[in-house]
Backbone as numpy.savetxt, mean C-alpha at the origin, in Angstrom:
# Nx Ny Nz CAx CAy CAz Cx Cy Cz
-10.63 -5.07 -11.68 -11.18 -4.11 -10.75 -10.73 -2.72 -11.16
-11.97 -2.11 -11.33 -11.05 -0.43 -11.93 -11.01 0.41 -10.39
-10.07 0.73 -9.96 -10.21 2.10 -8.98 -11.12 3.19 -8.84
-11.27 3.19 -7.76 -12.52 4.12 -7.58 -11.96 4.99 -6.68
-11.81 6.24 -6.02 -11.70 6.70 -5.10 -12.47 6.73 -3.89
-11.84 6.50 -2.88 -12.49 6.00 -1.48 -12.46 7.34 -0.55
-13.60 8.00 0.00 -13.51 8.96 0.56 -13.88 8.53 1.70
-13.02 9.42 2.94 -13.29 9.72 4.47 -13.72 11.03 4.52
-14.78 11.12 5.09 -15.32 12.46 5.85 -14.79 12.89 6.90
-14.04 12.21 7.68 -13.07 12.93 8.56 -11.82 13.48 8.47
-11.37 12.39 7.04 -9.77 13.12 6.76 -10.16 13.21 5.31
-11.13 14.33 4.33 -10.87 14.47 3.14 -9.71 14.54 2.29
-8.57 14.76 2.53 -7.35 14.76 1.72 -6.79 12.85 1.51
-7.10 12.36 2.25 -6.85 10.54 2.11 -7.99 10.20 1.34
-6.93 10.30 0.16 -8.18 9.45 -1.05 -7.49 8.52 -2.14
-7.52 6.98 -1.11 -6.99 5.84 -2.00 -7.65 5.70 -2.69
-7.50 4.65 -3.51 -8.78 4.34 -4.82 -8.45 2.97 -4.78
-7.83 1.92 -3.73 -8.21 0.87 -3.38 -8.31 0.54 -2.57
-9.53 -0.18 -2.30 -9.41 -0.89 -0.51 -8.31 -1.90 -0.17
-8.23 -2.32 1.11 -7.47 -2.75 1.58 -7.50 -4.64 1.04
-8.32 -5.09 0.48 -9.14 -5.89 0.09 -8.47 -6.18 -1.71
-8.98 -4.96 -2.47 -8.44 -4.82 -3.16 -6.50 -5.04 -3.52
-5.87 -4.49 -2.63 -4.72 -4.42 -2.34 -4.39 -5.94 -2.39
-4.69 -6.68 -1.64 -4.43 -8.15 -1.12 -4.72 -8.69 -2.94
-5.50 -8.70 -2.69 -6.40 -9.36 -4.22 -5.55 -9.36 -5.31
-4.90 -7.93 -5.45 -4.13 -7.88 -6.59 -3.05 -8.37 -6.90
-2.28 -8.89 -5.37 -1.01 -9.26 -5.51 -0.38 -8.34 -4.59
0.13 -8.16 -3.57 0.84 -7.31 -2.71 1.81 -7.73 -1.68
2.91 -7.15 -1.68 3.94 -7.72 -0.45 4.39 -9.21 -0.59
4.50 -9.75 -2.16 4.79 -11.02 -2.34 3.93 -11.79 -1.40
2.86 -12.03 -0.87 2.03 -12.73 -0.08 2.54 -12.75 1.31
3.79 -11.91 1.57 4.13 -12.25 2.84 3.68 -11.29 4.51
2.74 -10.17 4.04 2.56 -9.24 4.85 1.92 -9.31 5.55
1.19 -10.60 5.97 0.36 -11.28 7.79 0.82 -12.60 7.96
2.51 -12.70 7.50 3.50 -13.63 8.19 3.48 -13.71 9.61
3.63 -14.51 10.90 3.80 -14.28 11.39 5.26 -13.57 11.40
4.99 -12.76 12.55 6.25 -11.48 13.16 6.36 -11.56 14.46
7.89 -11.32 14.99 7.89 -10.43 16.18 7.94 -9.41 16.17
7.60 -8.10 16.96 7.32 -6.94 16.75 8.97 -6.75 17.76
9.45 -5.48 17.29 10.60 -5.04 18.54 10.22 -4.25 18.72
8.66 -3.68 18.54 8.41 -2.35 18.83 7.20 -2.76 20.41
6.24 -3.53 20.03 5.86 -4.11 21.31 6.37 -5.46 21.81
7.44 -6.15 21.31 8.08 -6.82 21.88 7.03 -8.17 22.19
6.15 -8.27 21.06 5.31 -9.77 21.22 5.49 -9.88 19.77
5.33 -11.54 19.56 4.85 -12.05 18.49 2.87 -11.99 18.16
3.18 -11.96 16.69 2.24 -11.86 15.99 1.75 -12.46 15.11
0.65 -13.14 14.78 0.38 -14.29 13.94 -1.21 -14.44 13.40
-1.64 -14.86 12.51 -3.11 -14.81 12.17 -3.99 -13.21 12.13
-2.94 -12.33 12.44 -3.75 -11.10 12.22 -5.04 -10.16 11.25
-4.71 -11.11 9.77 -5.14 -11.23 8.65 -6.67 -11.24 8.71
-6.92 -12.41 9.86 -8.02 -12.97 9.91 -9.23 -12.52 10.11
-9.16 -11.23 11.08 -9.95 -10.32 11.28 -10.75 -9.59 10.32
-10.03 -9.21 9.11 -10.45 -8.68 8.06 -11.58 -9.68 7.04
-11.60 -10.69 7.51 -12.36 -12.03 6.51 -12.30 -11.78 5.09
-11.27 -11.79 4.95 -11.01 -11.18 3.32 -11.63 -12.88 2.10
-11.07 -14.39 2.99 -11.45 -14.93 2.42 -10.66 -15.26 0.93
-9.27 -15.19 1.10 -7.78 -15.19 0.18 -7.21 -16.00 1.37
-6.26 -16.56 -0.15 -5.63 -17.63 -0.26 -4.55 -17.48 0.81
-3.84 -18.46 1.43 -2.74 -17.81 2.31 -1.61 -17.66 1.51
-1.60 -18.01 0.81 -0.13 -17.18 -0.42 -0.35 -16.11 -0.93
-1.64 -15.28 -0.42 -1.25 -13.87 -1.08 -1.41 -12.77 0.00
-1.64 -13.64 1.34 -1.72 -12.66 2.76 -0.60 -12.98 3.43
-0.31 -14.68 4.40 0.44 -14.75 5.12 1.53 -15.67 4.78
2.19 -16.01 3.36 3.02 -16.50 3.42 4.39 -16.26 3.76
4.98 -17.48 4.33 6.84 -17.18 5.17 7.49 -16.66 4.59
7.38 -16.96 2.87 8.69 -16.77 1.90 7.67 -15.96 0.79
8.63 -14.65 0.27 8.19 -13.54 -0.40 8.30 -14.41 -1.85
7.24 -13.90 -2.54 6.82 -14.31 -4.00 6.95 -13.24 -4.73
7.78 -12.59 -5.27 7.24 -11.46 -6.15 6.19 -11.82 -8.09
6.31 -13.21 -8.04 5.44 -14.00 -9.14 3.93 -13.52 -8.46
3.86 -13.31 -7.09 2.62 -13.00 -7.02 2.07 -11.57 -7.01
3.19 -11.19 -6.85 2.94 -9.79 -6.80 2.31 -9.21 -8.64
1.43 -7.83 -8.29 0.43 -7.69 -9.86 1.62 -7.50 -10.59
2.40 -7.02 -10.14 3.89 -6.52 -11.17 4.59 -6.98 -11.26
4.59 -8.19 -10.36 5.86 -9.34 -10.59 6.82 -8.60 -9.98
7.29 -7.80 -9.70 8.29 -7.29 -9.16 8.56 -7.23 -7.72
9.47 -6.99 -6.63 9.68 -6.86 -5.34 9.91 -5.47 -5.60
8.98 -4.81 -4.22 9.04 -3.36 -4.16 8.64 -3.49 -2.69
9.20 -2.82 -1.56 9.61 -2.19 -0.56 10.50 -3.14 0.26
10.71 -3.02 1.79 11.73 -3.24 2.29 11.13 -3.76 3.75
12.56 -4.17 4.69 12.05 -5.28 5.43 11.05 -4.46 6.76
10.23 -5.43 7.85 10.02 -4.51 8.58 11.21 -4.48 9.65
12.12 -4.87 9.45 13.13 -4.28 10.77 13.68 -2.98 10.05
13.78 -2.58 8.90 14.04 -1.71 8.63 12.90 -0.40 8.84
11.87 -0.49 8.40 10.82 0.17 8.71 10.73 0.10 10.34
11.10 -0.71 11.16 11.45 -0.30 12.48 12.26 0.18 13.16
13.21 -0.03 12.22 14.55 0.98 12.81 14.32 2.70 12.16
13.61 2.69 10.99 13.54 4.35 10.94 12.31 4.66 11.47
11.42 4.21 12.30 10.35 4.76 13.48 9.54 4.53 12.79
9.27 4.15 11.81 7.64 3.66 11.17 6.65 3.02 11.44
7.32 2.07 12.40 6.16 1.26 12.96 5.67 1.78 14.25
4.41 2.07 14.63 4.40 2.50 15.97 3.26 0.70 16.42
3.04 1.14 18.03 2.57 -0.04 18.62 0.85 -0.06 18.27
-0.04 0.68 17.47 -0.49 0.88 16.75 -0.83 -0.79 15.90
-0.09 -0.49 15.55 0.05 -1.11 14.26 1.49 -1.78 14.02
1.70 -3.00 14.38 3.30 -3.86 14.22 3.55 -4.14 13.31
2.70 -3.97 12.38 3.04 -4.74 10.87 3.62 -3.29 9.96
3.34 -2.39 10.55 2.63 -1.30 9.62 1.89 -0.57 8.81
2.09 0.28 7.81 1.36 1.16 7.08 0.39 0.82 7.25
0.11 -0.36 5.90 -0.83 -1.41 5.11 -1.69 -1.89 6.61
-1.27 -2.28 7.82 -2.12 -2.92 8.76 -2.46 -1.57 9.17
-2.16 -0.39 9.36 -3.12 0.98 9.42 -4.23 1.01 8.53
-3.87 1.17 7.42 -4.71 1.25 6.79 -5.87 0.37 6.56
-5.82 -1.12 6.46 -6.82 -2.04 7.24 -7.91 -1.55 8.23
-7.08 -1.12 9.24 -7.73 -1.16 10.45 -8.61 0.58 10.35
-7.99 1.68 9.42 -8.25 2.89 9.38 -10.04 2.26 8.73
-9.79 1.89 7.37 -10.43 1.33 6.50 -12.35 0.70 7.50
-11.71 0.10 7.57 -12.67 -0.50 8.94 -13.36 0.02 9.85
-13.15 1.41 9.86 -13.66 2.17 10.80 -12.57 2.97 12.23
-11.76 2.01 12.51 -11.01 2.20 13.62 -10.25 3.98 13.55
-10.10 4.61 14.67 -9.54 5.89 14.49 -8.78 5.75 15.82
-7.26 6.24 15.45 -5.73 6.16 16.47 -5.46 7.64 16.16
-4.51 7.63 17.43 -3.47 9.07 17.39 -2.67 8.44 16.87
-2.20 7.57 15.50 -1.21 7.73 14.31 -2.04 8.01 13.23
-3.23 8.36 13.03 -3.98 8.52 11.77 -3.26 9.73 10.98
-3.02 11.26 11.43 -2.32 11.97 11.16 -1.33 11.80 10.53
-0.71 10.93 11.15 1.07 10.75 10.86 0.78 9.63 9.80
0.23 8.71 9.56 0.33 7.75 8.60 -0.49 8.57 7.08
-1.61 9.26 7.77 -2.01 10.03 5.87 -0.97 11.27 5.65
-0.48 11.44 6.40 0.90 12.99 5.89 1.46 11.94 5.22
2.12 10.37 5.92 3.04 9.73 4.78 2.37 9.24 3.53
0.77 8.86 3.52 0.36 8.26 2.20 0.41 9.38 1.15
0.09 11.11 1.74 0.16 12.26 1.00 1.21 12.62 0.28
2.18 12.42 1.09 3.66 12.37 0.28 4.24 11.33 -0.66
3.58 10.25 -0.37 3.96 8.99 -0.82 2.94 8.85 -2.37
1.85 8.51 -1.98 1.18 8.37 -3.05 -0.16 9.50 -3.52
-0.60 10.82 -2.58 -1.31 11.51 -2.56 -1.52 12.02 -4.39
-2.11 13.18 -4.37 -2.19 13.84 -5.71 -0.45 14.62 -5.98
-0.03 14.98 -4.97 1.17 15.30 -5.41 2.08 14.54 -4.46
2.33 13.29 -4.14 3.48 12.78 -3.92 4.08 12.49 -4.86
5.22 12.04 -4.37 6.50 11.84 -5.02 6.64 10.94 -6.12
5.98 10.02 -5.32 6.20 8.67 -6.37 4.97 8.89 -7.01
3.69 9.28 -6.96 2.70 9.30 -8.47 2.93 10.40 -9.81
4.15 11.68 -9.05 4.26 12.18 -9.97 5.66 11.81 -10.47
6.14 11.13 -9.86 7.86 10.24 -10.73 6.69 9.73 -11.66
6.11 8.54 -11.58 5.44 8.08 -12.42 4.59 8.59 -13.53
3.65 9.55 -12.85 3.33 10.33 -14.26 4.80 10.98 -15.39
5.52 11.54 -14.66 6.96 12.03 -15.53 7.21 11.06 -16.07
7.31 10.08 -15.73 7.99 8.69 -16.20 7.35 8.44 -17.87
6.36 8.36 -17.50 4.95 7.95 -18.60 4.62 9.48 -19.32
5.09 10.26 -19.20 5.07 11.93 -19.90 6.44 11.70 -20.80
7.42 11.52 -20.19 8.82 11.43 -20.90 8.95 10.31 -22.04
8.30 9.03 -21.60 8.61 7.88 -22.57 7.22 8.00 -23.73
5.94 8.92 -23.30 5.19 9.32 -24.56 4.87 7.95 -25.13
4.06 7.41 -23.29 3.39 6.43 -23.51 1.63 6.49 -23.07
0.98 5.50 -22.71 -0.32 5.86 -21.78 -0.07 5.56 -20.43
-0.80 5.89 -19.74 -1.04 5.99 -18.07 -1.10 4.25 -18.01
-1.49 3.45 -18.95 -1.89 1.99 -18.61 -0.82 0.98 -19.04
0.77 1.71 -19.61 1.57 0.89 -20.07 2.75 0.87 -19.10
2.18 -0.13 -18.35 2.50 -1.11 -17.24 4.06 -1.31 -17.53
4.65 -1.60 -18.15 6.51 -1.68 -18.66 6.93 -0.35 -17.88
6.35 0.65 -17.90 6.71 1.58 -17.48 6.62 1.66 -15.69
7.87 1.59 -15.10 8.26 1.54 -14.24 7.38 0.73 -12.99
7.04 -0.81 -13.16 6.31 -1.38 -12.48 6.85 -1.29 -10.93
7.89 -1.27 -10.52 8.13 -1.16 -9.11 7.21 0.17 -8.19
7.62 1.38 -9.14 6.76 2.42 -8.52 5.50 2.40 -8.65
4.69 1.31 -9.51 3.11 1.10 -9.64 3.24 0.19 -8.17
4.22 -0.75 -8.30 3.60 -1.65 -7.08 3.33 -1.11 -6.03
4.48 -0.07 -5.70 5.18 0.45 -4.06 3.40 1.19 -4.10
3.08 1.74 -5.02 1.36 2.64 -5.04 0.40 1.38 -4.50
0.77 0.36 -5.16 -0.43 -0.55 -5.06 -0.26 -0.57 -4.15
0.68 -0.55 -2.96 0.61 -1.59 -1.71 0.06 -0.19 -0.87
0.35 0.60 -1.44 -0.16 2.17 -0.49 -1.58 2.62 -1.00
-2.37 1.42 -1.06 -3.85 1.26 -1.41 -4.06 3.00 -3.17
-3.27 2.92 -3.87 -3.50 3.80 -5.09 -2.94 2.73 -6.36
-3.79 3.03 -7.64 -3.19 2.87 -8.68 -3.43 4.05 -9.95
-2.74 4.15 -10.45 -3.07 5.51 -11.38 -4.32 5.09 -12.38
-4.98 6.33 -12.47 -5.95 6.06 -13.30 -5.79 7.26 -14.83
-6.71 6.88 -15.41 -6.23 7.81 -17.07 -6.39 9.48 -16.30
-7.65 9.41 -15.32 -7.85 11.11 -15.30 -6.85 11.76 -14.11
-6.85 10.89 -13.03 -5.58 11.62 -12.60 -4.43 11.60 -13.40
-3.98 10.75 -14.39 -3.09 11.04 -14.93 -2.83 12.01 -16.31
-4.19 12.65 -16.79 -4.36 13.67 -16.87 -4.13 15.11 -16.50
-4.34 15.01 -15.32 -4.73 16.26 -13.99 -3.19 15.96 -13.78
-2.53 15.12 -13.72 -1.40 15.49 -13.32 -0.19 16.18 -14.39
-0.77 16.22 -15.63 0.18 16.25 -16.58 -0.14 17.76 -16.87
-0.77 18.51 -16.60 -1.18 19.33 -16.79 -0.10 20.53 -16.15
């Protein structure tokens, strides 16, 4: 699947270049990210959430108990738990799972008073100038490799993948510039 950029007409600056669909497909969150959960933020359990989306994937790459990073596209484990993401305020009642279940549900049509607050973090995070796409371009500028040689720091490709981006040759162009 090559990336495409995905535009909103309501929030032009949020421009993933994978769907949420995509994301799953590729390998994301070791299969474990529509596990069931309890939320401590609304204080219910949560289970089958996945389902809504009819993505039509395997349950080892949406809701499995135990994290796989073999499934993950990079093989690698990249981010952290959600009690942690709940203890630094990330999760709102919104969305119990987080980001990734924002973005789902953004994806889909749905519009919340966290839409704001979740694309300021994808902007910083994975935007044209966040942090981590331009670590990565530096990364791949310094070692005076291509944008597509994957050895090069797969954790920060994943942490992108799961934040619906993967680098492509022309942003990574535009960024080197």
């Amino acid at each position: 699947m090559k990336p495409k950029t995905i535009k909103f007409e309501d929030y032009p600056l949020f421009t993933p270049n994978l769907t949420p669909y995509q994301v799953m497909k590729s390998g994301s969150f070791g299969g474990t990210y529509f596990r069931p959960i309890y939320s401590s933020i609304t204080n219910k359990n949560y289970k089958n959430q996945h389902k809504k989306y009819k993505w039509n994937l395997p349950d080892e790459l949406v809701c499995s108990e135990k994290c796989n990073k073999l499934l993950n596209k990079y093989k690698v484990k990249s981010g952290t738990s959600l009690e942690y993401w709940e203890t630094n305020n990330w999760i709102t009642k919104y969305d119990p799972y987080g980001q990734f279940q924002w973005y789902c549900n953004f994806y889909n049509g749905r519009r919340c008073p966290d839409d704001e607050r979740q694309i300021k973090r994808w902007l910083a995070f994975a935007g044209p100038n966040g942090r981590f796409r331009k670590r990565l371009i530096n990364m791949i500028k310094k070692k005076k490799t291509t944008y597509d040689d994957f050895s090069v720091s797969p954790v920060i490709r994943q942490g992108l993948l799961q934040w619906g981006y993967e680098l492509t040759k022309e942003d990574y162009e535009n960024g080197i510039k």
